[in-house]
C-alpha positions in Angstrom: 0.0 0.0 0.0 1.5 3.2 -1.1 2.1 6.1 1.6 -0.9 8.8 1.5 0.1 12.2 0.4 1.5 14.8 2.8 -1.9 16.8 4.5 -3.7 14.9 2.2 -3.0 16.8 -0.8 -4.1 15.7 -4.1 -1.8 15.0 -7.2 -1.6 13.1 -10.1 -2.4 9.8 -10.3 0.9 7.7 -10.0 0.6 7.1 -14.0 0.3 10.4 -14.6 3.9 11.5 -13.1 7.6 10.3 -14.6 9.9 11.5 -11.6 9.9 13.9 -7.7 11.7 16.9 -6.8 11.9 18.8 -3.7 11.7 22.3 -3.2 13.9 23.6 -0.3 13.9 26.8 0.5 16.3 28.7 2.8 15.8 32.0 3.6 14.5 33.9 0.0 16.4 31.2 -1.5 16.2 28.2 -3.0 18.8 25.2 -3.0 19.3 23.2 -6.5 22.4 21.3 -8.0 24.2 22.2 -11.0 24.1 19.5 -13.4 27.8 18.6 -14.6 26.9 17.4 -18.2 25.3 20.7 -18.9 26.9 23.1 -16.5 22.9 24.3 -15.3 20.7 24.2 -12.7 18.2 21.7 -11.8 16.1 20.7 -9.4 17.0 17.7 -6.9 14.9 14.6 -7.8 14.6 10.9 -8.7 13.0 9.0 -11.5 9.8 7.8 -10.5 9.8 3.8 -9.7 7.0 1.5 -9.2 7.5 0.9 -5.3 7.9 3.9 -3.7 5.0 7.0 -3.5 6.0 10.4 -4.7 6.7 11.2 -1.6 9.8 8.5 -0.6 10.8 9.6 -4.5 11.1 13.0 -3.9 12.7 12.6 -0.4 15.3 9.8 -2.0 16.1 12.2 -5.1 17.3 15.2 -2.0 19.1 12.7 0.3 21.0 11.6 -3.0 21.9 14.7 -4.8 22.1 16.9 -1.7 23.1 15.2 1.1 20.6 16.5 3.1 17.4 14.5 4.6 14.5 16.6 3.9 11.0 16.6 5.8 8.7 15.6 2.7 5.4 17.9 3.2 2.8 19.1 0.8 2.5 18.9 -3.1 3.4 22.2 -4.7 3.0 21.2 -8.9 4.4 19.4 -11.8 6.4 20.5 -14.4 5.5 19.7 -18.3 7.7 16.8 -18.3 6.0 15.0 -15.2 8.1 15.9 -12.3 5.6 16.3 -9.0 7.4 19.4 -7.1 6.9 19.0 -3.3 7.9 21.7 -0.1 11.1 19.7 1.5 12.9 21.2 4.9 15.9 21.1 6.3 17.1 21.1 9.6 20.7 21.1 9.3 22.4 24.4 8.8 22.2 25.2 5.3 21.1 28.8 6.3 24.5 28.9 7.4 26.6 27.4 4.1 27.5 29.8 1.6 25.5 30.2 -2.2 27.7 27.6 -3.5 29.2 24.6 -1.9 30.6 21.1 -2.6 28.3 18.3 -3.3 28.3 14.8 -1.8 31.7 12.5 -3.0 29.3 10.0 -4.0 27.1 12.3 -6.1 30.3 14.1 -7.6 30.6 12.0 -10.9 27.0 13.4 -11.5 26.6 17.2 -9.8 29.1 19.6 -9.8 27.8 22.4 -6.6 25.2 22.7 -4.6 23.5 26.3 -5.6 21.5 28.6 -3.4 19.7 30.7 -5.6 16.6 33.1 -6.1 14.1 31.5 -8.6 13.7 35.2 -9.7 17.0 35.5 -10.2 17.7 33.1 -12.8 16.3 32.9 -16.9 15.6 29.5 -18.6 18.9 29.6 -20.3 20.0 28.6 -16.2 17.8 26.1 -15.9 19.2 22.2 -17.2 15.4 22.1 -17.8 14.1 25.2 -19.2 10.2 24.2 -18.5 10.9 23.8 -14.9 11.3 27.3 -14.2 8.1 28.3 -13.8 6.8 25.8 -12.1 10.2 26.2 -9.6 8.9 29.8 -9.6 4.9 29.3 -8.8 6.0 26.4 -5.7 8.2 28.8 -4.3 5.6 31.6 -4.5 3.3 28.8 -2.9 6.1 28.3 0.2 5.7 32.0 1.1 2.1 32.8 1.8 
C-alpha cells in the first residue's frame, strides 16, 4: 500500500507522473544542484519507480543529490515533463553554508555544486530544464504565503 500524500494533498495519479523533486527553500532562497553534463541548474529529484510513493521519491532524489534529509510535506505542482514538485525542509544548517558549496563525494561523478539561488533571479537559459522554471517559480511563491 503506497504512503498517502503529505496533508492529504491531491496529485496526479501515480501514471500520470515520470519523476519527484523537492523544493527547499532557505531564507529567500532556494537550493538546486548544478548539473555537470550541462553546467545548469536543476532541481534535486529521482525517477519515479514503481515501489515507492511520490513522496519516498522526492525525499530519496534530496538525500541523494544533496546530502541532506529533507522533511517531505505538501505537493506544490508538476512540471511539463512529469516531475511532481513537493515543499522539502531542512534542519541542518544550510542557512549557514555559503551560495555555492561542494556536493556529496558520491554524487560528484554526476553534480558539480550545490546552488542557493533566487528562482527570480535566474532565466531558462540557467535552468538544465528550461520548463521547470516556472513551475520552480509558482511552488516557491506557494512556500511564502
Amino acid at each position: 500500500m503506497q504512503d498517502l500524500p503529505p496533508n492529504n494533498v491531491n496529485f496526479p495519479l501515480d501514471s500520470e507522473f515520470n519523476a519527484a523533486a523537492c523544493v527547499i527553500k532557505t531564507q529567500e532562497q532556494v537550493l538546486l544542484i548544478k548539473n555537470k553534463y550541462s553546467d545548469k541548474l536543476d532541481l534535486p529529484k529521482e525517477k519515479r519507480t514503481n515501489t515507492l510513493s511520490a513522496a519516498c521519491i522526492a525525499h530519496r532524489g534530496a538525500w541523494t543529490q544533496t546530502g541532506f534529509n529533507v522533511e517531505v510535506n505538501e505537493y506544490l505542482g508538476v512540471t511539463n515533463e512529469g516531475v511532481l514538485l513537493f515543499n522539502c525542509k531542512v534542519d541542518a544548517g544550510l542557512d549557514t553554508l555559503s551560495n555555492s558549496f561542494s556536493p556529496p563525494e558520491w554524487v560528484k561523478q554526476h553534480v558539480l555544486s550545490l546552488e542557493k539561488v533566487s528562482p527570480f533571479l535566474l532565466d531558462h537559459d540557467a535552468m538544465h530544464n528550461a520548463d521547470d522554471l516556472i513551475p520552480l517559480r509558482d511552488g516557491y511563491t506557494k512556500l511564502n504565503k
